[in-house]
C-alpha positions as CSV (number, residue, x, y, z in Angstrom):
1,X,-9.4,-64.6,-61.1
2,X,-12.5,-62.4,-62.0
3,X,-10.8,-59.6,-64.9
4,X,-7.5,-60.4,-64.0
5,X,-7.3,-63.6,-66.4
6,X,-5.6,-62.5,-69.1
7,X,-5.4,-63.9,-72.6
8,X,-1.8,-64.3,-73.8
9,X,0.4,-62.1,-74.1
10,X,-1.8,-59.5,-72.2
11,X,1.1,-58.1,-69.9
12,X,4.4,-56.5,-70.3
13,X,6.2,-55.5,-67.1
14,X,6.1,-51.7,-66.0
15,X,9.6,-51.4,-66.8
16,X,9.2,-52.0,-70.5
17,X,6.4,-49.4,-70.5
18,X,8.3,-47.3,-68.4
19,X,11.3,-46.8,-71.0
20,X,8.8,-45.2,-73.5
21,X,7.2,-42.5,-71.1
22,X,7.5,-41.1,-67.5
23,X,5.6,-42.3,-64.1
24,X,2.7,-40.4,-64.6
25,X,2.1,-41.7,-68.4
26,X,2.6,-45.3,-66.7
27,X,-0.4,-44.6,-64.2
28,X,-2.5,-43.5,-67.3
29,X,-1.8,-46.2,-69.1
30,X,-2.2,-48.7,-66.7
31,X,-5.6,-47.1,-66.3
32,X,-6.1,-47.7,-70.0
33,X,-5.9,-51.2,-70.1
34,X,-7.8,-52.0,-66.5
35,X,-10.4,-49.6,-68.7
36,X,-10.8,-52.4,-71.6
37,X,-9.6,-55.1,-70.4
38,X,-12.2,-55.4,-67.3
39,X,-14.6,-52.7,-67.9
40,X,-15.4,-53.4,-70.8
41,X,-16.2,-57.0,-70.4
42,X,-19.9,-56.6,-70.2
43,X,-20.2,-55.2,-73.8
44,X,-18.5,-57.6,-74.8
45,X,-20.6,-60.3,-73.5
46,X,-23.4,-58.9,-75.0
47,X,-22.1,-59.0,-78.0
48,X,-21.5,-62.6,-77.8
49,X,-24.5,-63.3,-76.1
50,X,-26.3,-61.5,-79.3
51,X,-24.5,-63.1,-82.1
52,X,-23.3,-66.6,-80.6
53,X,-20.0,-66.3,-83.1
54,X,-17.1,-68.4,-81.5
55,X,-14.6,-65.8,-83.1
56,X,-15.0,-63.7,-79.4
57,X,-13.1,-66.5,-77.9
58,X,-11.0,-67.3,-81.0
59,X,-9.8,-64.8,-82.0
60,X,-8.7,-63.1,-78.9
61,X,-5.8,-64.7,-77.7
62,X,-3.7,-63.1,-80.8
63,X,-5.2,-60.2,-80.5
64,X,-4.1,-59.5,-77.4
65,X,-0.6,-61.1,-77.8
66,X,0.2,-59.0,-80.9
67,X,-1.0,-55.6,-80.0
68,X,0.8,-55.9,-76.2
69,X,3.7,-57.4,-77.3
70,X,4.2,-55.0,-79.9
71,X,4.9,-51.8,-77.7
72,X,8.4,-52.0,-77.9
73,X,7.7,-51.0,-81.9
74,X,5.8,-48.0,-80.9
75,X,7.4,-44.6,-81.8
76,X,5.7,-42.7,-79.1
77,X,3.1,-42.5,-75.9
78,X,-0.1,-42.3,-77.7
79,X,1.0,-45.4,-79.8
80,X,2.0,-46.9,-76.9
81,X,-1.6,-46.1,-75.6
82,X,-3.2,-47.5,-78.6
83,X,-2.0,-50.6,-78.8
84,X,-2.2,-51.4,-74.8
85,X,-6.4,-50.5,-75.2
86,X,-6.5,-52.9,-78.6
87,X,-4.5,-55.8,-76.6
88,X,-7.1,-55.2,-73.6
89,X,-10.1,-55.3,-76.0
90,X,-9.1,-59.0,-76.9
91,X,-8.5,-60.0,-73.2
92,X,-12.0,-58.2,-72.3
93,X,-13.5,-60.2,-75.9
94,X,-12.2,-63.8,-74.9
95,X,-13.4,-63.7,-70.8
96,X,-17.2,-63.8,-70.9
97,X,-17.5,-66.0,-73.7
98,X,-14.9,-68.8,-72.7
99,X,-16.3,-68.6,-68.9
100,X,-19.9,-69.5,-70.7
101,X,-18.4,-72.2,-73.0
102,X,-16.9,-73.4,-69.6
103,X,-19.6,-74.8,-68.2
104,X,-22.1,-75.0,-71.0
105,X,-23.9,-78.4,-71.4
106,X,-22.3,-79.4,-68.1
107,X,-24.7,-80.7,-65.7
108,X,-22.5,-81.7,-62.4
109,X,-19.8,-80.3,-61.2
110,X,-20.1,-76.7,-63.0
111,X,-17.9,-75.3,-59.8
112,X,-14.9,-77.7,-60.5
113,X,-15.0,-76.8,-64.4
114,X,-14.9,-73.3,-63.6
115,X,-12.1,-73.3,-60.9
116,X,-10.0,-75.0,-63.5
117,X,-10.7,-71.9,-65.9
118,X,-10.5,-69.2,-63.3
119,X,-7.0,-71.1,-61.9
120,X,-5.5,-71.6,-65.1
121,X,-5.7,-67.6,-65.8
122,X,-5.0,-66.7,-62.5
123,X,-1.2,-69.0,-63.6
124,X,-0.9,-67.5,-66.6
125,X,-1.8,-63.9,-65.1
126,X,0.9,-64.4,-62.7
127,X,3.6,-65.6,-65.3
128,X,2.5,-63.0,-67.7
129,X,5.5,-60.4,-66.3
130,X,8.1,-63.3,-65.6
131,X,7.9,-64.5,-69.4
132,X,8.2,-60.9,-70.7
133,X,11.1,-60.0,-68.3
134,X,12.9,-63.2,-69.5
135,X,12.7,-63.1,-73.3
136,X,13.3,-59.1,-73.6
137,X,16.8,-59.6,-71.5
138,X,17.9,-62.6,-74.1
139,X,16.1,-60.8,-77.5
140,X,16.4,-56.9,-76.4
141,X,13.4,-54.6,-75.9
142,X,12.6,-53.9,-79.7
143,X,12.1,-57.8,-80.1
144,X,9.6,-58.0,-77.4
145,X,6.7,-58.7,-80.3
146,X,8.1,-62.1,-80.2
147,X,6.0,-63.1,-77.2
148,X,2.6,-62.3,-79.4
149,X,3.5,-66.3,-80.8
150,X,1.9,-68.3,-78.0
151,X,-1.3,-66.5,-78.1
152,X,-1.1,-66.7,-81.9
153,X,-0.4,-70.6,-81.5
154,X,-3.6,-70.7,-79.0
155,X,-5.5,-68.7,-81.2
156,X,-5.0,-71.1,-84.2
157,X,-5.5,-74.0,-81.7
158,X,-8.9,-73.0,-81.0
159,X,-9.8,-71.6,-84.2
160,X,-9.3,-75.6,-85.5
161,X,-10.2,-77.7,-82.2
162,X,-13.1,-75.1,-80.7
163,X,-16.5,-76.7,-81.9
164,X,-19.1,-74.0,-82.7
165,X,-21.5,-73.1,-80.0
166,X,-25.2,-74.7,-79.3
167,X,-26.9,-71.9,-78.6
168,X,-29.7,-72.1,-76.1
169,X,-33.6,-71.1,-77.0
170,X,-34.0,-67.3,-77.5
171,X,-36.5,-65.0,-76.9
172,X,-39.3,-65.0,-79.0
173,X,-37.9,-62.4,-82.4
174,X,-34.7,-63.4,-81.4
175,X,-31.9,-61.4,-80.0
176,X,-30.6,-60.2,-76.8
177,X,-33.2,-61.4,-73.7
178,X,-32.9,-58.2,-71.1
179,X,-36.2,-59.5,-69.7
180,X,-34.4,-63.0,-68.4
181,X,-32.1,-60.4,-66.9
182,X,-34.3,-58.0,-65.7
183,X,-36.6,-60.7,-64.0
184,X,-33.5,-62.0,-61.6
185,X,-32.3,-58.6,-61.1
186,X,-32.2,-58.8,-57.0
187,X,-30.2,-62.0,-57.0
188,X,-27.7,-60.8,-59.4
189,X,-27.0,-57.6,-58.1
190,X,-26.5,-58.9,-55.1
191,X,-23.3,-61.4,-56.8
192,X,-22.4,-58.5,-58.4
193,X,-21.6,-56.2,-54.5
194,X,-20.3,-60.1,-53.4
195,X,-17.9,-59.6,-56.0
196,X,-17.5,-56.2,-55.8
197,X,-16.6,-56.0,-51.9
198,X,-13.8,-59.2,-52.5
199,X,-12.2,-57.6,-55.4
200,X,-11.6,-54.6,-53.1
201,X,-9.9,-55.9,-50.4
202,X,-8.2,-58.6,-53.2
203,X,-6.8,-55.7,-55.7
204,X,-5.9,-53.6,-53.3
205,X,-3.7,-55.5,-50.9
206,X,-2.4,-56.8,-54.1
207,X,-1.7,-53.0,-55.2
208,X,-0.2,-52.2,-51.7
209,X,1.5,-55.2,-49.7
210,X,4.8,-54.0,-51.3
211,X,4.6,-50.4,-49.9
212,X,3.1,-51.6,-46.7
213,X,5.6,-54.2,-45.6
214,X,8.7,-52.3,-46.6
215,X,7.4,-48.8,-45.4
216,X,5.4,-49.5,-42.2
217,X,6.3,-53.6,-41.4
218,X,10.4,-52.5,-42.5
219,X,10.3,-55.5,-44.6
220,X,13.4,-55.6,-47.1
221,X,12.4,-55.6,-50.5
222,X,12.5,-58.8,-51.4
223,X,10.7,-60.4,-48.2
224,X,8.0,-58.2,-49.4
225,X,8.0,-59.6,-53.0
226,X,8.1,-62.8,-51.5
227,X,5.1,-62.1,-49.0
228,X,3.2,-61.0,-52.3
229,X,3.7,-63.9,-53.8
230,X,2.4,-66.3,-51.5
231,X,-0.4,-64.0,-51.0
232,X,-1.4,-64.2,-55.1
233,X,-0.3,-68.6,-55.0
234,X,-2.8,-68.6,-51.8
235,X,-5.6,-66.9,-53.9
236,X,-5.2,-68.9,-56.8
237,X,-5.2,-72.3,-54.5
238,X,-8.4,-70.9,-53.4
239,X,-10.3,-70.5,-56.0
240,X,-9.2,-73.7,-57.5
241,X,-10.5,-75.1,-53.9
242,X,-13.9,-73.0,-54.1
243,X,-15.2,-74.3,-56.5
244,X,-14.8,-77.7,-55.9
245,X,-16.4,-77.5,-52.3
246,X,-19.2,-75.2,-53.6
247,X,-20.1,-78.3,-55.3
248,X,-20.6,-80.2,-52.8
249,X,-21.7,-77.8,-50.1
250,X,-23.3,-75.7,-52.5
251,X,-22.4,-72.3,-53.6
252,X,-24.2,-70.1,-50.9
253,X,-22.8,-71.6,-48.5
254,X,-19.2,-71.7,-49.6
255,X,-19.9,-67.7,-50.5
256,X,-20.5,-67.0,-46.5
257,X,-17.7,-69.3,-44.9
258,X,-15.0,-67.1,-47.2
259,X,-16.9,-64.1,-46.5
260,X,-16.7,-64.4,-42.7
261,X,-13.9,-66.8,-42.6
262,X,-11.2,-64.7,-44.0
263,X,-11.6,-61.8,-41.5
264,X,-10.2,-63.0,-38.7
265,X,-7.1,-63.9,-40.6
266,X,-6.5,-60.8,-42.7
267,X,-6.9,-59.3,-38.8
268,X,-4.1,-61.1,-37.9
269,X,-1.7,-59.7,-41.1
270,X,-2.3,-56.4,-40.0
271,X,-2.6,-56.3,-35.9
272,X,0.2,-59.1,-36.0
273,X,3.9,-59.8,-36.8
274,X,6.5,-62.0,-38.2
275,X,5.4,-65.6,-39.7
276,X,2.6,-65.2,-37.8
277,X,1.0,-62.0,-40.1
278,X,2.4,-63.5,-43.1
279,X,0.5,-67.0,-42.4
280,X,-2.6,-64.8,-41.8
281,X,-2.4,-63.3,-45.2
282,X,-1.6,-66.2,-46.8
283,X,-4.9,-68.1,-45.2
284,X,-7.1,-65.3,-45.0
285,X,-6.2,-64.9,-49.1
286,X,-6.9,-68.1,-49.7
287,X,-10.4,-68.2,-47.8
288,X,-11.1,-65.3,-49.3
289,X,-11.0,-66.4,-53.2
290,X,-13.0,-69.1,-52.7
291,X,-15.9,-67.2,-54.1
292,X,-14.0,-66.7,-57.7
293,X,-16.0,-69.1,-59.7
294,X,-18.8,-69.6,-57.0
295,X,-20.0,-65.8,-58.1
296,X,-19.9,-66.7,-62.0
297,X,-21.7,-70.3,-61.8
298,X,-24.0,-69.1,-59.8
299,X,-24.5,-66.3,-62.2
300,X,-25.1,-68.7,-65.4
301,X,-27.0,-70.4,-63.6
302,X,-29.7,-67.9,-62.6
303,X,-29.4,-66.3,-66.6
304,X,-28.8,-69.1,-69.3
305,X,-29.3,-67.6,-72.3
306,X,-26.8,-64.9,-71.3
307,X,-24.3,-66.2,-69.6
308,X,-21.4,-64.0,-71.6
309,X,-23.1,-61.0,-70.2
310,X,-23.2,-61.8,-66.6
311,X,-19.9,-63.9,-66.7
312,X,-18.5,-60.3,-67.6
313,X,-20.3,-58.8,-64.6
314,X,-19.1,-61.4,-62.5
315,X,-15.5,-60.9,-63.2
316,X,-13.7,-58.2,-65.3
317,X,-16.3,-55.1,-64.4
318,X,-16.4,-56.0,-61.0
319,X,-12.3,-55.9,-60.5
320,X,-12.1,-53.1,-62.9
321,X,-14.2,-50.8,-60.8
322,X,-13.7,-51.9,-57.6
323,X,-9.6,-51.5,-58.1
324,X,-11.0,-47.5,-60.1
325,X,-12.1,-46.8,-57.4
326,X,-10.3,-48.3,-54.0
327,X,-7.1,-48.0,-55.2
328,X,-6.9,-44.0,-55.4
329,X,-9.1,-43.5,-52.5
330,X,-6.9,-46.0,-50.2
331,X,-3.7,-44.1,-51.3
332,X,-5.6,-41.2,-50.2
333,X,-7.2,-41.9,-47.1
334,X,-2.8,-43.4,-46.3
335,X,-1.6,-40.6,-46.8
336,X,-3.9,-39.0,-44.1
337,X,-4.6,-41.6,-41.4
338,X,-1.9,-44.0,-42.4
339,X,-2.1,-47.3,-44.2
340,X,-1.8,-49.2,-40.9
341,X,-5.3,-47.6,-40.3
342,X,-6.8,-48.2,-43.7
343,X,-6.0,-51.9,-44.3
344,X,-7.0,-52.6,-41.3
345,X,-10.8,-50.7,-42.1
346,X,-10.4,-52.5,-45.3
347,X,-10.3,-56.3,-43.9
348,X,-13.9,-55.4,-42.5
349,X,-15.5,-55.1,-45.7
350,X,-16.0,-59.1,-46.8
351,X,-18.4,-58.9,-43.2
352,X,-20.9,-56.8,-45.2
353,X,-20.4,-59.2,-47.9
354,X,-21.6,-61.8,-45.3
355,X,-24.7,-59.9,-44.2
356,X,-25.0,-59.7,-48.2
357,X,-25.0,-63.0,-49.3
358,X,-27.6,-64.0,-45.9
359,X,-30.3,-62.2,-48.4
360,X,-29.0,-65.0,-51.6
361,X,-31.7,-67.3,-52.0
362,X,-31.1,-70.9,-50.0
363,X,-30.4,-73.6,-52.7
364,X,-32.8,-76.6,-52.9
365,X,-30.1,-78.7,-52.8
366,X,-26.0,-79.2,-52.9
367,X,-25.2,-79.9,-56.1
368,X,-23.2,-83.4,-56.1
């Protein structure tokens, strides 16, 4: 969903990063590739946005496939380090370009297009560490570069079935509009906190269900793997579900149902127990990424001629910084009142996201 799509190839498990350096190199290079693979979006959709070249989304697939894959070449950390910020730089190149080509042209039914996008990356986001586990124990660590061949094969699938983009009227001198930006600024910023207050509570239950179930819950290991599991199947059901109700409802009102409608079940995780919590977070996940591809149709939809640009708002920089920033700050505000505490603060926040998206404007219609 959002910046966590990733192109092929785009992940390797931490244990195959964590042969080459120690725990604390892991942490810096995971922030490394959060850092341009999501952050970085936005550039990125300007970029495309200015020169309309298909090659963003083309050529990103291998891009990202070779340079991850090939860590288990590299002869050291900072190798290591260059190659996972190059393989993140094609998953940040191919998102806000493919979620404008998406929906572009499409006059009905932009929600379901999009939830079939955001769901199909959310798959292969969620396969990503199972496909690298499997062919590194049958071909060995050092032939990990192997798995760069599917996101070569996509990349020379697209680069012959991709037609070249229409682009749409530009400013008058051409190049990049910032005043088609600039004169919706209220209603995007206010998609951008929507976004920005999910992807907290999203990334970081994702980040600490493990530690919580098995350190405060006394869930075994693999329950808790299994509770995360559900919990990541449940979001990706829900943005597949989103954005087929938003068009039919219409997208501000799907965008306050999962903002106030998954709080009382991500209550129940927390204050509850037993099947009963683990329903809860299953639900209250699902509810809860409804909004996935509401956000970035809605989005497109407000800035045409840039859709790359806010499409990259919409998802990776949004994730990126909200997981920046919550992440560290909820391991440290644990440690001194207790997770227990914490999560249970967090679950709150998609409430302000409600009183948020009460100041979107009221559509003119549901889109049918």
């Amino acid at each position: 969903g959002d910046g966590q799509q990733a192109a092929p190839g785009a992940q390797l498990p931490e244990e195959v990063v964590v042969r080459l350096v120690d725990r604390d190199g892991t942490g810096i290079l995971g922030g490394l590739m959060v850092f341009s693979s999501s952050v970085m979006q936005p550039a990125y959709g300007f970029l495309s946005d200015r020169f309309r070249s298909r090659m963003f989304t083309v050529l990103a697939p291998a891009m990202a496939a070779v340079f991850i894959s090939s860590v288990g070449l590299a002869p050291g950390f900072a190798w290591v380090a260059v190659l996972i910020v190059l393989g993140g730089a094609g998953v940040a190149s191919f998102h806000p370009q493919a979620s404008a080509r998406v929906t572009h042209g499409v006059k009905a039914n932009r929600g379901r297009w999009m939830a079939v996008f955001v769901s199909g990356g959310t798959l292969g986001f969620a396969l990503g560490p199972l496909f690298f586990t499997s062919l590194i124990g049958a071909a060995g660590f050092e032939n990990a570069w192997v798995g760069a061949l599917p996101g070569v094969a996509v990349t020379l699938a697209l680069w012959t079935r991709l037609p070249a983009e229409t682009p749409p009227a530009r400013p008058e001198g051409g190049g990049f509009d910032w005043r088609a930006i600039h004169a919706v600024r209220r209603p995007l910023f206010i998609l951008y906190m929507l976004v920005f207050l999910r992807s907290i509570v999203q990334v970081v239950f994702a980040q600490f269900i493990p530690l919580y179930l098995t350190g405060v819950r006394g869930y075994s290991l693999p329950a808790a793997s299994y509770t995360l599991s559900c919990y990541l199947a449940a979001g990706a059901l829900g943005g597949f579900i989103g954005g087929h109700i938003a068009d039919r409802f219409g997208e501000r009102r799907v965008i306050l149902i999962s903002m106030l409608g998954s709080v009382p079940f991500l209550l129940v995780f927390v204050l509850a127990g037993g099947i009963l919590s683990a329903a809860g977070l299953a639900v209250g996940g699902l509810i809860l990424l409804f909004t996935i591809p509401v956000n970035v149709v809605m989005a497109q939809e407000l800035v045409p001629g840039q859709s790359g640009t806010v499409s990259a708002l919409m998802m990776g920089f949004a994730w990126g910084t909200a997981g920046m920033v919550f992440i560290p700050l909820t391991g440290w505000f644990s440690d001194l009142y207790g997770m227990q505490r914490v999560l249970t603060v967090l679950v709150l926040f998609p409430i302000l996201g409600f009183l948020l998206g009460l100041r979107l404007p009221k559509e003119r219609r549901a889109h049918g």
